[in-house]
C-alpha positions as CSV (number, residue, x, y, z in Angstrom):
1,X,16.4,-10.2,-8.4
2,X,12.8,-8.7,-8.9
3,X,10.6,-9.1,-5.6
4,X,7.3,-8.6,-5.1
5,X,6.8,-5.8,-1.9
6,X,4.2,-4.6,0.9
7,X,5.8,-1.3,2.4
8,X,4.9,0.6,5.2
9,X,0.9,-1.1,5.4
10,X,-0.2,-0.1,8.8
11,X,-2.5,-1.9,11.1
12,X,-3.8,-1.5,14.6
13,X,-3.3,-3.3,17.6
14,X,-6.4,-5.2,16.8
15,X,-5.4,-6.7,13.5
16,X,-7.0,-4.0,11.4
17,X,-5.7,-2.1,8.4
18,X,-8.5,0.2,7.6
19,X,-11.2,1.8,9.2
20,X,-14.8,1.4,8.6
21,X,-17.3,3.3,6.5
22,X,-14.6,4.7,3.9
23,X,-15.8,8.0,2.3
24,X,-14.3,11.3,0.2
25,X,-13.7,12.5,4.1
26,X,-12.5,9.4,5.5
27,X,-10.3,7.8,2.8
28,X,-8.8,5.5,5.5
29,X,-12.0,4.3,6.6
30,X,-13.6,6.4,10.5
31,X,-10.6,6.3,13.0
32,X,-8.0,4.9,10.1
33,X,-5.9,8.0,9.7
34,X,-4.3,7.4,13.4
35,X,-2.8,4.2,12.1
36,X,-0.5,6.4,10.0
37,X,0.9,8.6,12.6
38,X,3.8,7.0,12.9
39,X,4.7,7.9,8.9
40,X,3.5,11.5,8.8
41,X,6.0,12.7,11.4
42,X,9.3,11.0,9.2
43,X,11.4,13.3,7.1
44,X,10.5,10.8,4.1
45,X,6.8,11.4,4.1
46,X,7.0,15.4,4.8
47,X,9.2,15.5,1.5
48,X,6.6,13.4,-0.6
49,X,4.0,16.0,0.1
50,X,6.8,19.4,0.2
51,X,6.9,20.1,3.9
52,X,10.4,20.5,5.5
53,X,11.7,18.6,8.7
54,X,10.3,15.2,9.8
55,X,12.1,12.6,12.0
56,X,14.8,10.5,10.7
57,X,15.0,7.4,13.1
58,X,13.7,4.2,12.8
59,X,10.4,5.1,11.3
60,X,11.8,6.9,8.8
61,X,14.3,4.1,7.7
62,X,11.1,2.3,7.0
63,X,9.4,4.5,5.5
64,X,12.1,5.8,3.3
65,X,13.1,2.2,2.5
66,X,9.8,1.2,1.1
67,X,11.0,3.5,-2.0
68,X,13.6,2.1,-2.9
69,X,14.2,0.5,-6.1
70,X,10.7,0.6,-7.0
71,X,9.4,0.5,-10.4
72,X,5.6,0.2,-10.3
73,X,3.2,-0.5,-7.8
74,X,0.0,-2.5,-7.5
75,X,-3.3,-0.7,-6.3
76,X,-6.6,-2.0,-5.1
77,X,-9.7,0.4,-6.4
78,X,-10.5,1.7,-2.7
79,X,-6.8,3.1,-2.8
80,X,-7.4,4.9,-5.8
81,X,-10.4,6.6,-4.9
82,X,-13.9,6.4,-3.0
83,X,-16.0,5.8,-6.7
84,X,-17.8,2.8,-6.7
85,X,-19.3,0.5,-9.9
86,X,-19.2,2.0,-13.4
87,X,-16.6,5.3,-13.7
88,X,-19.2,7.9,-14.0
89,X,-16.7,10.6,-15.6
90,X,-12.9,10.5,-15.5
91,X,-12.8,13.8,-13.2
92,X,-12.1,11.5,-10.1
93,X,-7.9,11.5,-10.0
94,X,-6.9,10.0,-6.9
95,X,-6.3,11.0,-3.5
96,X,-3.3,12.9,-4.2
97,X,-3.3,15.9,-6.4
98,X,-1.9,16.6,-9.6
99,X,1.2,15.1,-8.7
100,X,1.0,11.6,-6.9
101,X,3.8,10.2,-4.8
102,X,3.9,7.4,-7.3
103,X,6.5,8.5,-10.4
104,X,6.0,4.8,-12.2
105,X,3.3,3.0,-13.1
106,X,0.5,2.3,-10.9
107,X,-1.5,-0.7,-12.2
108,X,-5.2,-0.5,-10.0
109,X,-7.4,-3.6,-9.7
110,X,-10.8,-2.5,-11.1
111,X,-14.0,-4.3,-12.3
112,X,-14.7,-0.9,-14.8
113,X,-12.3,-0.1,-17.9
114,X,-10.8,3.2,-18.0
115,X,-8.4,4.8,-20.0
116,X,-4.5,5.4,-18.4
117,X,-4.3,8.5,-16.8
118,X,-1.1,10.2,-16.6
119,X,-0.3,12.4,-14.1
120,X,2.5,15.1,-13.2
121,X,5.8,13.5,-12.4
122,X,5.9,10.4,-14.4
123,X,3.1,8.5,-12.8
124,X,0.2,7.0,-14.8
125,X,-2.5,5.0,-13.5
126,X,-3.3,1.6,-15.2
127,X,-7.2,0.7,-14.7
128,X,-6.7,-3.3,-14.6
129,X,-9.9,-5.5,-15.2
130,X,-9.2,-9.5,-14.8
131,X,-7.6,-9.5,-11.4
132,X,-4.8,-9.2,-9.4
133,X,-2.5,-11.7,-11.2
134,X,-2.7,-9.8,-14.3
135,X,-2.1,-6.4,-12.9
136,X,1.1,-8.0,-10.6
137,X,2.1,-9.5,-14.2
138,X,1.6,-6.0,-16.0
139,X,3.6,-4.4,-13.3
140,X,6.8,-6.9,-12.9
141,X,6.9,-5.5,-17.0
142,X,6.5,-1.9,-16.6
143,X,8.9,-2.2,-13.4
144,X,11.6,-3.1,-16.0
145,X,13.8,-5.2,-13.5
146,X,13.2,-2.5,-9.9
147,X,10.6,-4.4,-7.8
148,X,6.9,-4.5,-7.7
149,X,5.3,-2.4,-4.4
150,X,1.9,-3.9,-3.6
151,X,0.1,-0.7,-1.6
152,X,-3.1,-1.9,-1.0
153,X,-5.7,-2.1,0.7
154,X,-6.0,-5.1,2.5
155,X,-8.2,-6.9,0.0
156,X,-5.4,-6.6,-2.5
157,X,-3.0,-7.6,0.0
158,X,-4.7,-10.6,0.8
159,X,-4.6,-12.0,-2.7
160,X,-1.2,-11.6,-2.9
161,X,-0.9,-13.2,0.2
162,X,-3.1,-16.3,-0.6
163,X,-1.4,-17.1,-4.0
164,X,2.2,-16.6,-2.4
165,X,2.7,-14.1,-4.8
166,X,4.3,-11.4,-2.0
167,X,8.3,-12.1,-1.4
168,X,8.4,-9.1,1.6
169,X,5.6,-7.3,3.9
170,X,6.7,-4.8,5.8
171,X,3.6,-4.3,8.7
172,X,3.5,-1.3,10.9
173,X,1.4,-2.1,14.1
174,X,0.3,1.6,15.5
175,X,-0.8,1.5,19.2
176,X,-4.1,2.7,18.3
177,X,-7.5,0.4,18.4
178,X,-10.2,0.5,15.8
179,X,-12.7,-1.8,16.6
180,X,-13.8,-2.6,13.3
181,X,-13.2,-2.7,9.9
182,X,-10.8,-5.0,7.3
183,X,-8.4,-7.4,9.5
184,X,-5.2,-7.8,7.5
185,X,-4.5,-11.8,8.4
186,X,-8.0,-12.9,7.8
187,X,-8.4,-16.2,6.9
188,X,-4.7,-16.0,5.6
189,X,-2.8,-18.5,7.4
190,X,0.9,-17.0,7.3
191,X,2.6,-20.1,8.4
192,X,1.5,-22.8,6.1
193,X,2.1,-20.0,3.2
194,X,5.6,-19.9,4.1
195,X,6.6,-16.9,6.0
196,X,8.4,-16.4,8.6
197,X,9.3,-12.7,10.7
198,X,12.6,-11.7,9.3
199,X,12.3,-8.5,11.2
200,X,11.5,-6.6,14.5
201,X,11.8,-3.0,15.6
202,X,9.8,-1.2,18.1
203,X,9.7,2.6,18.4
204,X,7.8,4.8,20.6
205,X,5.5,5.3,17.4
206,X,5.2,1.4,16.0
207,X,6.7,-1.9,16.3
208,X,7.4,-2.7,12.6
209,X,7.8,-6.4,11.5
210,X,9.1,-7.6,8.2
211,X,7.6,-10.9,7.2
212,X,9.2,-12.8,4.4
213,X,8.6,-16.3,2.0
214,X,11.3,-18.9,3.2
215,X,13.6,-19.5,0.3
C-alpha cells in the first residue's frame, strides 16, 4: 500500500529542525548543519554525493531506509532554495548541483509559477501553487504505486501533520542545541492526531524515533 513518509528530518535536543536566519551560506538556517552530522558520516549519504566509505550501523540503516521504494517526494520552497517572492530568473537550481539526490519527481510548494525543471538523473522539479494537498495529490500520481517522501522543512511537515496526511515520520534527535529557530511539534498535538512511537534506537550519533498513525 502507498504511504505517505518523513525520512531522516533531524531536530535538536530543543525541539528544532532548522536554524535561524537561512541564507545561500546557511541553507540549514545558523548552527543547522550540526543537526545532520549523524547522516553525513553513513555509507548511504557519502554515495549520494560520490565519496567512498561511510558508516554502516544504525544510522546508516535509517538513512538508507528512507530511500526505499520512493517514487516522488514533496518539497517546501525553503528546501528548494534561499529565493524568496516572485522567481526572478530560473538560474536558481537547487542546493544540489546538476544532479540532485532526488531521481523522481520532486513536487515543491511555492506561491510563484514556474516551469518543471529537469535535472540530470531523472529528477524534475514540480513548482506547485495551491498548497500542500495538491502537491501530496500530484505526487501519490507521479509516484505510480512507490510511496510519497515528504522532505521538508518543517513548515511542510507540519501540514502534513495537521491534516493527518503523514502515515510514518522518521525524527533524528542530534545532541546538539540551537536555541532558536522552527520547532518541529509546534502547536501540533501528536497524540490527539493519532500517533503513536513505533520505534526507538539510540546511537552515539542520534536517538531516532519512528512515529506512526494508529491503524
Amino acid at each position: 500500500m502507498q504511504r505517505v513518509r518523513v525520512e531522516s528530518f533531524s531536530v535538536s535536543v530543543d525541539g528544532f529542525g532548522a536554524g535561524p536566519d537561512q541564507s545561500p551560506e546557511e541553507p540549514l538556517g545558523v548552527g543547522g548543519k550540526a543537526l545532520h552530522r549523524w547522516a553525513f558520516t553513513t555509507r548511504t549519504f557519502r554515495r549520494m554525493f560520490g565519496q567512498d566509505g561511510g558508516e554502516t550501523g544504525a544510522d546508516d540503516r535509517f538513512a538508507a531506509r528512507g530511500f526505499e521504494n520512493v517514487g516522488a517526494w514533496v518539497l517546501g520552497r525553503n528546501m528548494f532554495g534561499p529565493v524568496r517572492g516572485p522567481w526572478p530568473d530560473e538560474s536558481w537550481k537547487g542546493w544540489w548541483g546538476d544532479t540532485p539526490p532526488y531521481h523522481c519527481p520532486v513536487f515543491v510548494l511555492t506561491h510563484h509559477p514556474r516551469p518543471p525543471l529537469e535535472m540530470d538523473g531523472g529528477t524534475v522539479f514540480h513548482f506547485v501553487t495551491d498548497g500542500f494537498v495538491a502537491a501530496l495529490r500530484q505526487a501519490k500520481v507521479a509516484a505510480r504505486g512507490k510511496d510519497v517522501r515528504v522532505g521538508g522543512g518543517v513548515s511542510t511537515i507540519q501540514q502534513g501533520l495537521r491534516a493527518g496526511l503523514i502515515d510514518e515520520l522518521h525524527i533524528a534527535i542530534s545532541p546538539v542545541l540551537l536555541g532558536g529557530g522552527e520547532r518541529l511539534f509546534d502547536g501540533v498535538d501528536l497524540v490527539s492526531l493519532g500517533y503513536e512511537c513505533a520505534e526507538q534506537v539510540g546511537t552515539p550519533h542520534a536517538t531516532h524515533v519512528v512515529l506512526r498513525r494508529k491503524a
